[in-house]
C-alpha positions as CSV (number, residue, x, y, z in Angstrom):
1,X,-12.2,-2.0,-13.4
2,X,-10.1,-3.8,-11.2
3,X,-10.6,-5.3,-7.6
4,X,-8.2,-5.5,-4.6
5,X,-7.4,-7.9,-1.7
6,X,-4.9,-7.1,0.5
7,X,-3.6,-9.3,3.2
8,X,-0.5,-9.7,5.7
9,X,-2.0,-7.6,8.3
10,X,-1.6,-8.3,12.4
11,X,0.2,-7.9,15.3
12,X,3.5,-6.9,15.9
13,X,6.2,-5.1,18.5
14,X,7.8,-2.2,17.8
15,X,10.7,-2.3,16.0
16,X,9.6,-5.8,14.2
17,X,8.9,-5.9,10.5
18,X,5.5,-7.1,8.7
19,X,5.1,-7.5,5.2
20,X,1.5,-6.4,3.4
21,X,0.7,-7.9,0.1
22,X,-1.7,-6.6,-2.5
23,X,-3.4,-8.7,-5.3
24,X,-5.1,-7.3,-8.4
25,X,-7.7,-9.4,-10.3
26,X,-6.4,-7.8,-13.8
27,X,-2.9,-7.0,-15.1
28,X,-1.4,-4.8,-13.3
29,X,1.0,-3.4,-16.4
30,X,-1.3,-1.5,-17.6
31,X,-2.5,0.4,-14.4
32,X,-1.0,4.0,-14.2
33,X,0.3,3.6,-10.5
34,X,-0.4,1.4,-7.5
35,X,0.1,2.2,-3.7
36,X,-0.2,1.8,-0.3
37,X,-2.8,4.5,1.4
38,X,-3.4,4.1,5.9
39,X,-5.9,6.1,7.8
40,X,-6.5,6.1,11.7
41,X,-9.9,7.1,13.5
42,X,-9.8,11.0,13.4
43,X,-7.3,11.4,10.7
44,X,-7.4,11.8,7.2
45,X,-6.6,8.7,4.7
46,X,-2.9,9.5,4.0
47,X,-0.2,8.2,1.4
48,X,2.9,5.9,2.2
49,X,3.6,4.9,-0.6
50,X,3.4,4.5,-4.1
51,X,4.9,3.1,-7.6
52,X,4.1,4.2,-11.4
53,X,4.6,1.8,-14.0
54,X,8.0,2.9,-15.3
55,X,8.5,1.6,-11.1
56,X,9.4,4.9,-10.0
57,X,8.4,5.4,-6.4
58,X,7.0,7.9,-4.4
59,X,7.2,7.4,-0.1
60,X,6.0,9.2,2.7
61,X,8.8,11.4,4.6
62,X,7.7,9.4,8.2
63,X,8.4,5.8,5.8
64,X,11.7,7.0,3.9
65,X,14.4,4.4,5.0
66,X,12.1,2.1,6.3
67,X,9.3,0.8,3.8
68,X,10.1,-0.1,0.4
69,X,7.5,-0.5,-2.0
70,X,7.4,-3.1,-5.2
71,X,5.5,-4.4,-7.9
72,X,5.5,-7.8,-9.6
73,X,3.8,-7.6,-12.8
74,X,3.8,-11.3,-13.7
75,X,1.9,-12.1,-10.4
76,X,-0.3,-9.1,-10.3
77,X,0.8,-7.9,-7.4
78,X,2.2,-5.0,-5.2
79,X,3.6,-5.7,-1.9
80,X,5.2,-3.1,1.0
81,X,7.3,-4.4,3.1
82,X,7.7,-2.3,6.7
83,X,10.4,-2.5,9.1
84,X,11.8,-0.9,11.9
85,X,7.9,-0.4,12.7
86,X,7.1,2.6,15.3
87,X,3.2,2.5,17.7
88,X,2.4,5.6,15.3
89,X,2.5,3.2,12.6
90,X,-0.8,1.5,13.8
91,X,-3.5,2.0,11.1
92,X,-5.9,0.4,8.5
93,X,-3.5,-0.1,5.5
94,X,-5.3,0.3,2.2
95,X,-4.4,-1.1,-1.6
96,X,-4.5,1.5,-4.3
97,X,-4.8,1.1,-8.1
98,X,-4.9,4.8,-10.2
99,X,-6.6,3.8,-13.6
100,X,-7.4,6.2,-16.8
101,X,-10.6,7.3,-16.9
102,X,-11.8,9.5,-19.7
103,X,-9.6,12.3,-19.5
104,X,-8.0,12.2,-16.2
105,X,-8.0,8.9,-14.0
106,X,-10.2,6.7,-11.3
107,X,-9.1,5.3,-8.1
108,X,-10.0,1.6,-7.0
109,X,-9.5,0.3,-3.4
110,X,-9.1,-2.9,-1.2
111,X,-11.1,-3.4,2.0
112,X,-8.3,-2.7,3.9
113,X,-6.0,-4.5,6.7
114,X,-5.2,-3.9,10.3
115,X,-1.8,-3.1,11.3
116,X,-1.2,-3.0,15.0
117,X,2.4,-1.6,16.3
118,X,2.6,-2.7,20.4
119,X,5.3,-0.3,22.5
């Protein structure tokens, strides 16, 4: 099991940068993958972003070029930093850990953090 907190959330104009930071309660070197999940009212929860433990990285085609994803293992952490931000970039912003369960694997998630994009 592992727990989530993600923080760096807020306000910001368009075309500004914010910087969303994810901290895991358990070493993170061991977890499969870690990402970054958003979802807006009347949408589904959809993926921007991701990174395995080998750090190879997986990023939404609306992100490519202007999120980058990262993990620091020492500090248990996994951070996305967002530039060049767009209105349609306004959702909750979720923390993701993929763990192995049994077989297969189980996801874990953080409470989530507002990011607001102003035009």
């Amino acid at each position: 099991q592992v727990r989530l907190v993600e923080s760096g959330g807020g306000l910001v104009q368009a075309g500004g940068s914010l910087r969303l930071s994810c901290a895991a309660s358990r070493s993170i070197s061991s977890i499969n993958a870690m990402g970054w999940y958003r979802q807006v009212p009347g949408k589904q929860r959809e993926l921007v972003a991701s990174i395995r433990s080998g750090d190879s990285t997986n990023y939404a085609d609306s992100v490519k070029g202007r999120f980058i994803i990262s993990r620091d293992n020492a500090k248990n952490t996994v951070d996305l930093e967002m530039n060049s931000l767009k209105p349609e970039d306004t959702a909750v912003y979720f923390c993701n850990a993929r763990l192995p369960f049994g077989i297969g694997e189980y996801d874990y998630w953080g409470q989530g953090t507002q990011v607001t994009v102003s035009s």
